[in-house]
C-alpha positions in Angstrom: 20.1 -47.4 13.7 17.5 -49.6 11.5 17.9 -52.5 10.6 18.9 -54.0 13.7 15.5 -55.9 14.6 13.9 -52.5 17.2 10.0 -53.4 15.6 10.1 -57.1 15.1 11.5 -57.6 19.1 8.7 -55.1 20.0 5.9 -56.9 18.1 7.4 -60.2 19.5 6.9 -59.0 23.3 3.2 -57.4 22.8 2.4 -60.6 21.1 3.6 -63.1 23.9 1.2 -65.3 25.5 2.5 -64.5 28.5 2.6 -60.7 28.2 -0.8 -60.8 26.1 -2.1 -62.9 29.8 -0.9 -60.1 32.3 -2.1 -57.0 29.9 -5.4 -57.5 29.1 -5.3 -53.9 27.4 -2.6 -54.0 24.6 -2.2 -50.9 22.2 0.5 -51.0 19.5 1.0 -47.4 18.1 3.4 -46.3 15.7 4.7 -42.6 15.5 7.7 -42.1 12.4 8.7 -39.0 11.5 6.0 -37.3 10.3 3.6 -37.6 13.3 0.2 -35.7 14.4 -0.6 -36.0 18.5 -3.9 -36.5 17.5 -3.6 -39.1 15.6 -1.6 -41.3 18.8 -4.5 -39.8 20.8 -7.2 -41.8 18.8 -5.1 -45.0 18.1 -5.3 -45.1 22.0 -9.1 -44.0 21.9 -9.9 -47.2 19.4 -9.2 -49.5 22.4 -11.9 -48.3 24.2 -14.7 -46.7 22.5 -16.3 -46.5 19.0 -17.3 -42.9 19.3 -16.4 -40.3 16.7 -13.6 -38.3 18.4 -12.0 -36.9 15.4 -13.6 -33.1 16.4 -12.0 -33.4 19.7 -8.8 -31.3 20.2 -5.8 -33.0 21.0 -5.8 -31.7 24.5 -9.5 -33.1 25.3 -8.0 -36.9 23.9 -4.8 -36.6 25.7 -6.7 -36.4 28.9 -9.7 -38.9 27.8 -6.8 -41.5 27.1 -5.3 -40.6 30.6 -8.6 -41.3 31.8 -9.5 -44.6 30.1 -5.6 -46.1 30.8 -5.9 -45.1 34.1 -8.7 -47.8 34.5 -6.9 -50.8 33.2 -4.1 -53.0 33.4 -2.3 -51.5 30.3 0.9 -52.2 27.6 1.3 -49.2 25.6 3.8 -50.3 22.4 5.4 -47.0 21.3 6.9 -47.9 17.6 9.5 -45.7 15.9 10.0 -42.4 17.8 11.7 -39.5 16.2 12.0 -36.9 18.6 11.7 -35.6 22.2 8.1 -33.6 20.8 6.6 -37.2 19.9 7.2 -38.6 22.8 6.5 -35.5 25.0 3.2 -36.0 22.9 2.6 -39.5 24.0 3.1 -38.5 27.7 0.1 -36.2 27.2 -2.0 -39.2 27.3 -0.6 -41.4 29.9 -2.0 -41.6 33.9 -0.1 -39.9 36.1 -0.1 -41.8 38.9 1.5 -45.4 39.1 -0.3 -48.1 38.3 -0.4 -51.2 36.4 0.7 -49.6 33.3 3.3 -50.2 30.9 5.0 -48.5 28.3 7.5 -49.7 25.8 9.2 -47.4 23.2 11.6 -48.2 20.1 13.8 -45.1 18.9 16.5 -44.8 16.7 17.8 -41.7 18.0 19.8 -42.7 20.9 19.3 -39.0 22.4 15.7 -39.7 22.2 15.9 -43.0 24.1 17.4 -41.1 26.9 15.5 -38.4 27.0 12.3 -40.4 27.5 13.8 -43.1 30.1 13.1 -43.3 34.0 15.0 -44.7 35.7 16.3 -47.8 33.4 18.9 -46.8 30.8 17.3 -47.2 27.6 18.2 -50.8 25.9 20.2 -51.3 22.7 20.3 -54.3 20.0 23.7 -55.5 18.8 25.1 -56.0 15.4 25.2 -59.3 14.6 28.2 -61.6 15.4 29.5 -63.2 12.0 28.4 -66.7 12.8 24.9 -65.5 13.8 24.8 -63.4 10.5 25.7 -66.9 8.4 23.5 -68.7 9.7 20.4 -66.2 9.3 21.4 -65.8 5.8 20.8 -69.5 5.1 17.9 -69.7 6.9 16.8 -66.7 5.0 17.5 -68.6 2.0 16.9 -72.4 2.1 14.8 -72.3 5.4 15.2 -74.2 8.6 16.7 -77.1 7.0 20.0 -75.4 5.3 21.3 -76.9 2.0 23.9 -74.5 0.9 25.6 -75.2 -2.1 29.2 -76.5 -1.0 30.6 -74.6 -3.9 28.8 -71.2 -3.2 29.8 -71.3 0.2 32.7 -68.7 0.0 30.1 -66.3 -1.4 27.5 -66.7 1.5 29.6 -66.1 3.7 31.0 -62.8 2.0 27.9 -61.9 1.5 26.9 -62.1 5.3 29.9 -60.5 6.4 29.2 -57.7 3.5 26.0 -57.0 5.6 27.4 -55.5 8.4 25.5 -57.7 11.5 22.3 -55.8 10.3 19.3 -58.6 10.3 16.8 -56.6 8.1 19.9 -56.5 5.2 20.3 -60.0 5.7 17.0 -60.9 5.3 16.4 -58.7 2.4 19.5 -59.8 0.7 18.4 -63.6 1.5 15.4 -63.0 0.0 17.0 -61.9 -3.4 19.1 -64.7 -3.5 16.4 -66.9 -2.6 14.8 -65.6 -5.9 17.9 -66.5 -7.7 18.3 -70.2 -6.8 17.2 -71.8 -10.0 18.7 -72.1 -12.7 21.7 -73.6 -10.8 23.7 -73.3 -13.9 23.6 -69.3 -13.6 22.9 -69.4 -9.7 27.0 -69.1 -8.9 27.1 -65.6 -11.7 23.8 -64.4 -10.4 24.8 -64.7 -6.5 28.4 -63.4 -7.1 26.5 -60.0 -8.5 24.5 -59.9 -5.8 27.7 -60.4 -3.3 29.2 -56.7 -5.1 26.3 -54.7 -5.1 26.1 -55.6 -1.3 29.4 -54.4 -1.0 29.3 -51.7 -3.1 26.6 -50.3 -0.5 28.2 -50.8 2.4 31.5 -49.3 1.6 30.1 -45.5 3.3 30.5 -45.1 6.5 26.9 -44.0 7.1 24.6 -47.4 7.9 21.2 -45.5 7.6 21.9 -44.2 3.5 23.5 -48.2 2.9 20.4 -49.8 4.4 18.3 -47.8 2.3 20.6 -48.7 -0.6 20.0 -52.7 0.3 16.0 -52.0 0.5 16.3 -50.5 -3.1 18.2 -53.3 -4.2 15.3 -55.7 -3.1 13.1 -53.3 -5.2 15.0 -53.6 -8.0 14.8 -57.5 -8.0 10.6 -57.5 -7.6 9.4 -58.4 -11.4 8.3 -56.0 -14.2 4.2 -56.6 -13.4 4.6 -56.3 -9.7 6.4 -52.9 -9.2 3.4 -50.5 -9.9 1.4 -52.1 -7.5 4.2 -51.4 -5.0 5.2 -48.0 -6.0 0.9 -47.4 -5.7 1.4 -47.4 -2.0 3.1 -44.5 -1.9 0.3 -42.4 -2.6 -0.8 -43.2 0.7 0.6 -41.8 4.3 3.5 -43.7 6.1 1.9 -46.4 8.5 -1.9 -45.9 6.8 -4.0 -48.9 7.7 -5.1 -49.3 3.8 -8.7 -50.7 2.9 -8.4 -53.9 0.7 -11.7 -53.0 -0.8 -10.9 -49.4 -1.3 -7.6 -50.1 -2.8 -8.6 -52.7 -5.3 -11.3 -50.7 -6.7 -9.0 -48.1 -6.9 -6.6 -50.1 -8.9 -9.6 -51.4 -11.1 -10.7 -47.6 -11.9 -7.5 -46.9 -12.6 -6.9 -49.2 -15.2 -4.2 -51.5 -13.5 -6.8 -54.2 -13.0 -8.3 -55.5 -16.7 -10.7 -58.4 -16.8 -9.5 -62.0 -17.8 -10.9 -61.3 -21.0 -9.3 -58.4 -22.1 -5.3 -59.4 -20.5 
């Protein structure tokens, strides 16, 4: 299910001091849908050496990973696995004996989760409870110091509720009303169409087509100016580390970026 908070508990492990101290080799990786071995191979690869594998086959960099993990004290993040084939793929490349290594994969796919553990079953996030869900919503909204409008509580809270338990719909919804705070004379008319188009998206029984409803609805709310420069990264592949310098320039030679002088 997405949305429940797989990546950000992840990220919040490999990036523990205490983890970051007992692993002195951390590689975060991230697979999707739309994967290519070879491509896990060399994330691995960058931890270790700046040669030029990309000629290699994926065979020869499964087994030059295997070698080069096999030699250190090792957490291997596995981000957003699709299927059994991806994760057969990542196996490719890790040692074969036991040793120090560790490997940590978010799924999903609940069949893939099981299909890849040992001899742990796999561990799931929970939904929300509706307390926890109110309060992330105000944090979301007026930070760690809450100052929720007495008379807008009734929608806040039928907004949180709306969301299902799901913290990435909470956050994005918070963030929309967050946008929406001032003018307080229009804040109550604004929030209370946010509160039904929430609800309106989470009246289908399947959670994965609402969340991507929610996420369109946080689209919707980024201004006019802004929204070709998001739409631009779609030209590029999903989880492409993208070049500042290469993407501004493209931008400029595209006519999206004018001079001062000419705005």
């Amino acid at each position: 299910m997405p949305g429940l908070g797989k990546t950000t508990v992840a990220w919040k492990i490999f990036r523990d001091p205490r983890i970051e101290h007992d692993f002195p080799t951390r590689i975060w990786i991230v697979v999707s849908q739309e994967y290519k071995a070879k491509n896990i191979y060399l994330t691995i690869l960058k931890s270790f050496t700046n040669q030029d594998l990309s000629n290699r086959t994926d065979l020869d960099l499964a087994k030059k990973s295997e070698d080069y993990l096999s030699q250190v004290k090792f957490l291997l993040v596995v981000d957003d696995v699709w299927t059994n084939g991806a994760w057969d793929a990542v196996k490719l490349a890790l040692p074969m004996t036991k040793g120090s290594g560790k490997v940590l994969m978010t799924s999903r796919h609940e069949a893939v989760a099981n299909y890849a553990k040992t001899h742990k079953p796999p561990h799931k996030l929970r939904f929300l409870t509706e307390d926890e869900s109110w309060k992330l919503l105000q944090y979301e909204v007026y930070g760690k110091e809450p100052n929720w409008p007495a008379d807008l509580k009734t929608i806040g809270l039928t907004i949180s509720e709306k969301c299902g338990g799901l913290p990435l719909a909470i956050v994005v919804i918070g963030g929309i009303l967050k946008e929406k705070i001032d003018p307080p004379e229009s804040r109550k008319v604004e929030w209370s169409r946010v509160s039904q188009r929430t609800g309106e998206y989470f009246m289908g029984k399947d959670k994965e087509q609402s969340m991507a409803k929610i996420i369109a609805l946080s689209y919707d709310a980024v201004p006019y100016s802004l929204r070709d420069g998001l739409l631009y990264f779609g030209l590029y592949p999903n989880n492409m580390e993208i070049s500042v310098w290469n993407l501004t320039r493209l931008r400029i030679a595209e006519g999206f970026i004018k001079k001062e002088d000419m705005l």
